[in-house]
C-alpha positions as protocol buffer text, in pm:
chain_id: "A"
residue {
  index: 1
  type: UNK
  ca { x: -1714 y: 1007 z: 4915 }
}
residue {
  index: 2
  type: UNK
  ca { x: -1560 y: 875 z: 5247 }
}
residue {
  index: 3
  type: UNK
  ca { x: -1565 y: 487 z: 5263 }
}
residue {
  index: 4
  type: UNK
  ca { x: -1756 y: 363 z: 5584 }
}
residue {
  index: 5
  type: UNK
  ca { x: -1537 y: 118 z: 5813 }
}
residue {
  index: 6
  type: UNK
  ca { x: -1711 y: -218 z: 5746 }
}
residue {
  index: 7
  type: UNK
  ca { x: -1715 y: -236 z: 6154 }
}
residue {
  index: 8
  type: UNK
  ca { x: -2015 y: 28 z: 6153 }
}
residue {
  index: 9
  type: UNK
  ca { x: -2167 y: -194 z: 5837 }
}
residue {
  index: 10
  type: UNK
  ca { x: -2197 y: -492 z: 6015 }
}
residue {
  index: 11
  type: UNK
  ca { x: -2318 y: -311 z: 6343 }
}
residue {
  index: 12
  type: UNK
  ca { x: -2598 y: -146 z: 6143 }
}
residue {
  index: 13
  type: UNK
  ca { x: -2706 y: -476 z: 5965 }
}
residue {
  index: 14
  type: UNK
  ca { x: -2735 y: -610 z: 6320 }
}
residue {
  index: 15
  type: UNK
  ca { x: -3042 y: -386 z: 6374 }
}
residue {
  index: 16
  type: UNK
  ca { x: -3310 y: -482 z: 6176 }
}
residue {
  index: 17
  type: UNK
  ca { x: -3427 y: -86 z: 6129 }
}
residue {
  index: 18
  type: UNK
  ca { x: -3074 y: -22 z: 5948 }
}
residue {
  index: 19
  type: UNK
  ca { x: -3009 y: -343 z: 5794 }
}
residue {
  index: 20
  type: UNK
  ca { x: -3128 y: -193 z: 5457 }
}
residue {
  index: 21
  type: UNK
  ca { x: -2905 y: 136 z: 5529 }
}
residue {
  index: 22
  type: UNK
  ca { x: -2645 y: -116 z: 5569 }
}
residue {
  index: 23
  type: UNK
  ca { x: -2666 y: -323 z: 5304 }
}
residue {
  index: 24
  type: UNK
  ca { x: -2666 y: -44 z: 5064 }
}
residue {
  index: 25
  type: UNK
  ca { x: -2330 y: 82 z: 5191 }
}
residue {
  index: 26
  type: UNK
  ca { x: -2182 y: -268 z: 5184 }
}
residue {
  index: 27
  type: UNK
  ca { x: -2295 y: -236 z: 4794 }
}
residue {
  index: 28
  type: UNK
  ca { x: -2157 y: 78 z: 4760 }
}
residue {
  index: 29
  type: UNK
  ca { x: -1815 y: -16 z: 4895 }
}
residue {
  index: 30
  type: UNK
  ca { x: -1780 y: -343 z: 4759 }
}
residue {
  index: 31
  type: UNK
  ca { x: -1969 y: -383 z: 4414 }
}
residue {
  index: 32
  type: UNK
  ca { x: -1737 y: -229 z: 4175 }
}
residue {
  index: 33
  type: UNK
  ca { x: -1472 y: -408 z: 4294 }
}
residue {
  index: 34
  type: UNK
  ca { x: -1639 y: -724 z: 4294 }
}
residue {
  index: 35
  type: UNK
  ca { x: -1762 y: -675 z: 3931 }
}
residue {
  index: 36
  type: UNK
  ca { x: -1417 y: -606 z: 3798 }
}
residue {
  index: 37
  type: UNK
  ca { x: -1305 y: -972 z: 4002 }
}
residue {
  index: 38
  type: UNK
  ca { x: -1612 y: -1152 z: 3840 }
}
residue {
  index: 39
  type: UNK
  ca { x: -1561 y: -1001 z: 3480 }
}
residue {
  index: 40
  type: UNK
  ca { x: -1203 y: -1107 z: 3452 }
}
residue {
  index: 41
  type: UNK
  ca { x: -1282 y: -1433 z: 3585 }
}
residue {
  index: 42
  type: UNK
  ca { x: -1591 y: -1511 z: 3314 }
}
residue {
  index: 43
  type: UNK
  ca { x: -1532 y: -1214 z: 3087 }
}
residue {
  index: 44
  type: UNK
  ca { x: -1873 y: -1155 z: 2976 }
}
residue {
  index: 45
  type: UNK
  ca { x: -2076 y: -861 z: 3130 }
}
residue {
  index: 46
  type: UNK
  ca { x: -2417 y: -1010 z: 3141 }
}
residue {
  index: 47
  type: UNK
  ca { x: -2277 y: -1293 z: 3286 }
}
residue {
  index: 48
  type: UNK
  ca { x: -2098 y: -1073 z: 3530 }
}
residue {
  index: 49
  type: UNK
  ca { x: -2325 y: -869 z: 3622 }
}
residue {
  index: 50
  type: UNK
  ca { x: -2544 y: -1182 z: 3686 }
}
residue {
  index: 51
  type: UNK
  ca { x: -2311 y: -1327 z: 3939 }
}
residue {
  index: 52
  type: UNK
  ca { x: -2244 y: -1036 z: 4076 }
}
residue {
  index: 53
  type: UNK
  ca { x: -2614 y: -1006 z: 4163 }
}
residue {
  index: 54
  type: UNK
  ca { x: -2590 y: -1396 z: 4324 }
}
residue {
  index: 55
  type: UNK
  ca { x: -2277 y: -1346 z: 4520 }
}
residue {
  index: 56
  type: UNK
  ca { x: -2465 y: -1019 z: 4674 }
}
residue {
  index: 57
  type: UNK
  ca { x: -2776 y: -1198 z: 4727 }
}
residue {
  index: 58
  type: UNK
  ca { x: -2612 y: -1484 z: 4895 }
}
residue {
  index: 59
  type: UNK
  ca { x: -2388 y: -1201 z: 5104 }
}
residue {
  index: 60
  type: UNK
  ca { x: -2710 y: -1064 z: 5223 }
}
residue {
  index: 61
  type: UNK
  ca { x: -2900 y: -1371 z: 5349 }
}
residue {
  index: 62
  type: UNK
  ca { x: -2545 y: -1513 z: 5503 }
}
residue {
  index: 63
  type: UNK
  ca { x: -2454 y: -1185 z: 5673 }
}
residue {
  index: 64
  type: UNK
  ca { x: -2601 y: -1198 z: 6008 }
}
residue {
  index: 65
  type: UNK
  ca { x: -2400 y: -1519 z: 6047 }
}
residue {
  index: 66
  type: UNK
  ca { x: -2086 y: -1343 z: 5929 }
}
residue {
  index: 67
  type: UNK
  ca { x: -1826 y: -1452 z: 6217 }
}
residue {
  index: 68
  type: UNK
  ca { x: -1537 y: -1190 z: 6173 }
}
residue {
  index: 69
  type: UNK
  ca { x: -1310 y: -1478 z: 6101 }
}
residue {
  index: 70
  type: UNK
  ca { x: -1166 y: -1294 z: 5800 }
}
residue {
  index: 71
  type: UNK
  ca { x: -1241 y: -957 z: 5654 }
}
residue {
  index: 72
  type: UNK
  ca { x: -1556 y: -875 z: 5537 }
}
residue {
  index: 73
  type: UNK
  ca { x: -1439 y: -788 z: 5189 }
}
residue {
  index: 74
  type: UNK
  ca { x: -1246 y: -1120 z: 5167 }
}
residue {
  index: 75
  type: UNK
  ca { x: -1555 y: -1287 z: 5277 }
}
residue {
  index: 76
  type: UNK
  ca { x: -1761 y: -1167 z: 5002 }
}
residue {
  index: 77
  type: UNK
  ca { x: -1453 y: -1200 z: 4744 }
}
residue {
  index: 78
  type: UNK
  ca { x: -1445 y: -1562 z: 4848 }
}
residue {
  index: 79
  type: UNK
  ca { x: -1868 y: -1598 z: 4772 }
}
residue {
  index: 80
  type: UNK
  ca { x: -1806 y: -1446 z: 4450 }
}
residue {
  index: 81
  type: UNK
  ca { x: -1502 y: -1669 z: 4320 }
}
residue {
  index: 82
  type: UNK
  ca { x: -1726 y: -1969 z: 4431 }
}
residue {
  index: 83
  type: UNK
  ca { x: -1982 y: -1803 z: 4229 }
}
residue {
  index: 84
  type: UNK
  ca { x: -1770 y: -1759 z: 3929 }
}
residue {
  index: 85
  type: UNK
  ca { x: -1621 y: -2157 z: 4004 }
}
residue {
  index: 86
  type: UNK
  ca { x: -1973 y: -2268 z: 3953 }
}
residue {
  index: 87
  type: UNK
  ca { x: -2092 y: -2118 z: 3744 }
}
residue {
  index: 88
  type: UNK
  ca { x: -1752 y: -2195 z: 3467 }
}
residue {
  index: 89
  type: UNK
  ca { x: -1811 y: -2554 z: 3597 }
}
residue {
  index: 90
  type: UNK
  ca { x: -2183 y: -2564 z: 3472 }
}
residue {
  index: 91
  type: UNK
  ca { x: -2075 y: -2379 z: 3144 }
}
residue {
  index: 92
  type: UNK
  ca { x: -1833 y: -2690 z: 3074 }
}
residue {
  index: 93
  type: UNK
  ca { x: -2076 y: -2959 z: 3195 }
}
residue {
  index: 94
  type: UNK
  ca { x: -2362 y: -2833 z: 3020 }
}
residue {
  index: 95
  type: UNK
  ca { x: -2188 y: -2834 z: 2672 }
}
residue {
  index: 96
  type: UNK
  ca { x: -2032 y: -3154 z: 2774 }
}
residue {
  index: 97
  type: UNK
  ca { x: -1650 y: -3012 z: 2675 }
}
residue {
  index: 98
  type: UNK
  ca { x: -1312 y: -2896 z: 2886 }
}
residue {
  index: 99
  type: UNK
  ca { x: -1264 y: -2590 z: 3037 }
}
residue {
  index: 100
  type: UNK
  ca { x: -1023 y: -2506 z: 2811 }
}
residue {
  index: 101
  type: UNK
  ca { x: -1234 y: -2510 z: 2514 }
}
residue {
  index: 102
  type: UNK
  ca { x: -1492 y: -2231 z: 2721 }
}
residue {
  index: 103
  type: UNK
  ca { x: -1183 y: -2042 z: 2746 }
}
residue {
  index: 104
  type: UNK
  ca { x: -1167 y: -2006 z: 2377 }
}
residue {
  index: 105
  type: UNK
  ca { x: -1515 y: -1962 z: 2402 }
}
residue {
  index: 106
  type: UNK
  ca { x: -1465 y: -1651 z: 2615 }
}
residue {
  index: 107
  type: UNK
  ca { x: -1174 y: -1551 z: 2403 }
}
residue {
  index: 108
  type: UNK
  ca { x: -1450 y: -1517 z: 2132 }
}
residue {
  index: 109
  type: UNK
  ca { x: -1701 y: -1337 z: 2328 }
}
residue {
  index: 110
  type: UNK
  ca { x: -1404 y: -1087 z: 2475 }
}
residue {
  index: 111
  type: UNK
  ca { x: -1363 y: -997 z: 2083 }
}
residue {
  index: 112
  type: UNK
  ca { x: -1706 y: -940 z: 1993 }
}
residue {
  index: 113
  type: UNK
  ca { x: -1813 y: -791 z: 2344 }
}
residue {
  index: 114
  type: UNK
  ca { x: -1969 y: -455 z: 2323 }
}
residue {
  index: 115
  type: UNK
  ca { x: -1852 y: -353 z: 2672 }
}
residue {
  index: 116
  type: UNK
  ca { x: -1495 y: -461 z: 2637 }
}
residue {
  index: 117
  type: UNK
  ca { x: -1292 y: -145 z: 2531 }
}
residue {
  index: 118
  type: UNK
  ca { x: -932 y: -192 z: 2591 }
}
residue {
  index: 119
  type: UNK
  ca { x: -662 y: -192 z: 2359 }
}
residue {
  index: 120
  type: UNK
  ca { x: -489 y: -454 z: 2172 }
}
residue {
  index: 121
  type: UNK
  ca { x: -237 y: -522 z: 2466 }
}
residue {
  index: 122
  type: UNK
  ca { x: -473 y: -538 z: 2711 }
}
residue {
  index: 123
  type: UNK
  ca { x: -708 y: -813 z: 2473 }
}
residue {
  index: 124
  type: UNK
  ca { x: -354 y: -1029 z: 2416 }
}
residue {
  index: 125
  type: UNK
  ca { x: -301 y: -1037 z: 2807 }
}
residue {
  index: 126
  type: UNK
  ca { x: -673 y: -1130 z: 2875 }
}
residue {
  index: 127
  type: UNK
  ca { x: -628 y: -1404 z: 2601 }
}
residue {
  index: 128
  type: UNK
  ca { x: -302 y: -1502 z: 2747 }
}
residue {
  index: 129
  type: UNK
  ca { x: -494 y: -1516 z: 3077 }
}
residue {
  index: 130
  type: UNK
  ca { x: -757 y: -1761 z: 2956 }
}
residue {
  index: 131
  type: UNK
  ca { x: -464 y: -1998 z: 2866 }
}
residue {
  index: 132
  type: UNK
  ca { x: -386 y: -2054 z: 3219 }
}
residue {
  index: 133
  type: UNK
  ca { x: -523 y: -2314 z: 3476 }
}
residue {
  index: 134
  type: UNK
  ca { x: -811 y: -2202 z: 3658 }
}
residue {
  index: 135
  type: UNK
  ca { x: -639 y: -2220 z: 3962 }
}
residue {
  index: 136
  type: UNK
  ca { x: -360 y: -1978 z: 3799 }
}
residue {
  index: 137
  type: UNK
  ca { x: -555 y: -1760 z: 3687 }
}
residue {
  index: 138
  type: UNK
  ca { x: -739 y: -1703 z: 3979 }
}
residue {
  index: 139
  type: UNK
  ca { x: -426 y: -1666 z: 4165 }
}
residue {
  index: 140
  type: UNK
  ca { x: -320 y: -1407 z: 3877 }
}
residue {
  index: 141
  type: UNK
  ca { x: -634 y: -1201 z: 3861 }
}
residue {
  index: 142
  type: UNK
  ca { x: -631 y: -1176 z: 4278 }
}
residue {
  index: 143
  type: UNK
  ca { x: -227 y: -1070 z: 4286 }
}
residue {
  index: 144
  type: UNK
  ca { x: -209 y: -881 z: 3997 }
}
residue {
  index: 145
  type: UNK
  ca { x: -522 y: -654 z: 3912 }
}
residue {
  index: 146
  type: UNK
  ca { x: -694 y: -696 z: 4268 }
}
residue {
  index: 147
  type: UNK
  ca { x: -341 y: -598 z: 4434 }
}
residue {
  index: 148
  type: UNK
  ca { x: -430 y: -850 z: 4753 }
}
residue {
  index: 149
  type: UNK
  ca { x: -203 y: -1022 z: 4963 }
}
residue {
  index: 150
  type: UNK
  ca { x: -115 y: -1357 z: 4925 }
}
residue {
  index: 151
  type: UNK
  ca { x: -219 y: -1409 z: 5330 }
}
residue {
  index: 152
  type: UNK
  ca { x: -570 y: -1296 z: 5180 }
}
residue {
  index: 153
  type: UNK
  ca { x: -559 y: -1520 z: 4883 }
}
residue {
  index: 154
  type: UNK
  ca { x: -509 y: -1781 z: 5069 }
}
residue {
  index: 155
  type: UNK
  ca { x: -775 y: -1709 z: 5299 }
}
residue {
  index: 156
  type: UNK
  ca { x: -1022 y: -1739 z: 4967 }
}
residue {
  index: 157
  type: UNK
  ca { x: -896 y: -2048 z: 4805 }
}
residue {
  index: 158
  type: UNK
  ca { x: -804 y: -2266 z: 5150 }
}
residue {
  index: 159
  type: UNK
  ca { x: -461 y: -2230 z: 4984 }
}
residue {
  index: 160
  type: UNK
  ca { x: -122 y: -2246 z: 5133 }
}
residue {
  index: 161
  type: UNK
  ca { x: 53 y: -1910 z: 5079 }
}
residue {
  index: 162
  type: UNK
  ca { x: 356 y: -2106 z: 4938 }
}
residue {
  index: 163
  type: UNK
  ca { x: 135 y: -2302 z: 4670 }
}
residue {
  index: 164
  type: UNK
  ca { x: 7 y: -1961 z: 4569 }
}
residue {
  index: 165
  type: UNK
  ca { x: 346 y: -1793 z: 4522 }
}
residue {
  index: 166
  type: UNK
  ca { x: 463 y: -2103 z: 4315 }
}
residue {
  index: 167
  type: UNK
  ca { x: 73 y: -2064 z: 4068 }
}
residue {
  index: 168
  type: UNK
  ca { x: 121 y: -1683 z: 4054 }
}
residue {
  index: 169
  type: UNK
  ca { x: 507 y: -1777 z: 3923 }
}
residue {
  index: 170
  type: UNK
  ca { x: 411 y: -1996 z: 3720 }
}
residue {
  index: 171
  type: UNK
  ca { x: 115 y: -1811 z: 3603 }
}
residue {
  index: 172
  type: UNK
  ca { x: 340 y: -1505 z: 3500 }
}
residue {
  index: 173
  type: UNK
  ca { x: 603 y: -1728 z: 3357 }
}
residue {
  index: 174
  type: UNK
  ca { x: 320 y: -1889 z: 3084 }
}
residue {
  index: 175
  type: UNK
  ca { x: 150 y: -1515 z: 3003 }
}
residue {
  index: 176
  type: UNK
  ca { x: 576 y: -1396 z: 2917 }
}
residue {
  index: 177
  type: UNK
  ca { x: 552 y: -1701 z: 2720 }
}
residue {
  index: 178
  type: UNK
  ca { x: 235 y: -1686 z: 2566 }
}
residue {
  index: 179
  type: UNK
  ca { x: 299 y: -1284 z: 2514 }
}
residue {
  index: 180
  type: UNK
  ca { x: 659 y: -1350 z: 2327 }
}
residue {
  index: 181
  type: UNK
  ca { x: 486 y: -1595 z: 2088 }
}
residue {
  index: 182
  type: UNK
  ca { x: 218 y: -1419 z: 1979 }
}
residue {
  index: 183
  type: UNK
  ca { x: 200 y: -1320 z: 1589 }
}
């Protein structure tokens, strides 16, 4: 199936009689990747799928006021990380304990998950993964499974493009060292 230029998207959500039309091809093009972004970021798939849902419905009520300042996909990326942000944030306030504790949290749920099927390789790098900074991991997740730019990462976190070279650096330099010390 041929991907539709996200030009003709936004002209077709501009007129109300194909703003459904539209929508549904935005989904189409975007959702899968989105999911796989939200899932590494909060590694459960109900919660996943959950934000995934928010991020979309925000996307559609905020899209007629989309100003072509970035690209669309990095415009919706940048909804769902803020979704994902919050909704981590809420996790530690609401049980009243540091992010790094509802890492190990979703190092637990990762184990027992009934949707996560990779290997034991991939489960040590997702568990390295939750050792990092938010910040790092983000920056890890967007470079090195997402494949984007750093010019586009920086257009989703408002961060310099050297700051993210030096997190993704350091991010790969902890996950070598959490990987060689591993039992």
């Amino acid at each position: 199936m041929q991907q539709i230029d996200d030009a003709v998207i936004l002209q077709k959500f501009a007129d109300e009689r194909t703003r459904d039309e539209a929508f549904s091809l935005l989904i189409n093009k975007y959702q899968q990747k989105i999911y796989w972004h939200v899932r590494r970021l909060v590694i459960n798939h109900d919660d996943a799928d959950d934000l995934v849902q928010d991020a979309f419905i925000k996307v559609w009520k905020n899209l007629a006021t989309f100003r072509n300042d970035s690209q669309l996909y990095t415009w919706i990326y940048r909804i769902a990380t803020n979704e994902c942000l919050t909704f981590l944030n809420k996790k530690k306030k609401q049980n009243n304990i540091p992010l790094e504790e509802v890492a190990y949290d979703l190092v637990d749920s990762l184990k027992e998950g009934s949707y996560f099927n990779g290997n034991q390789a991939e489960l040590k790098l997702q568990q390295a993964l939750l050792t990092l900074p938010e910040k790092q991991r983000l920056v890890f997740n967007m470079k090195y499974f997402d494949d984007l730019k750093y010019e586009e990462i920086s257009q989703i976190l408002g961060t310099s493009v050297g700051g993210l070279k030096a997190s993704f650096h350091h991010a790969v330099k902890k996950i070598e060292n959490f990987l060689l010390n591993i039992d």
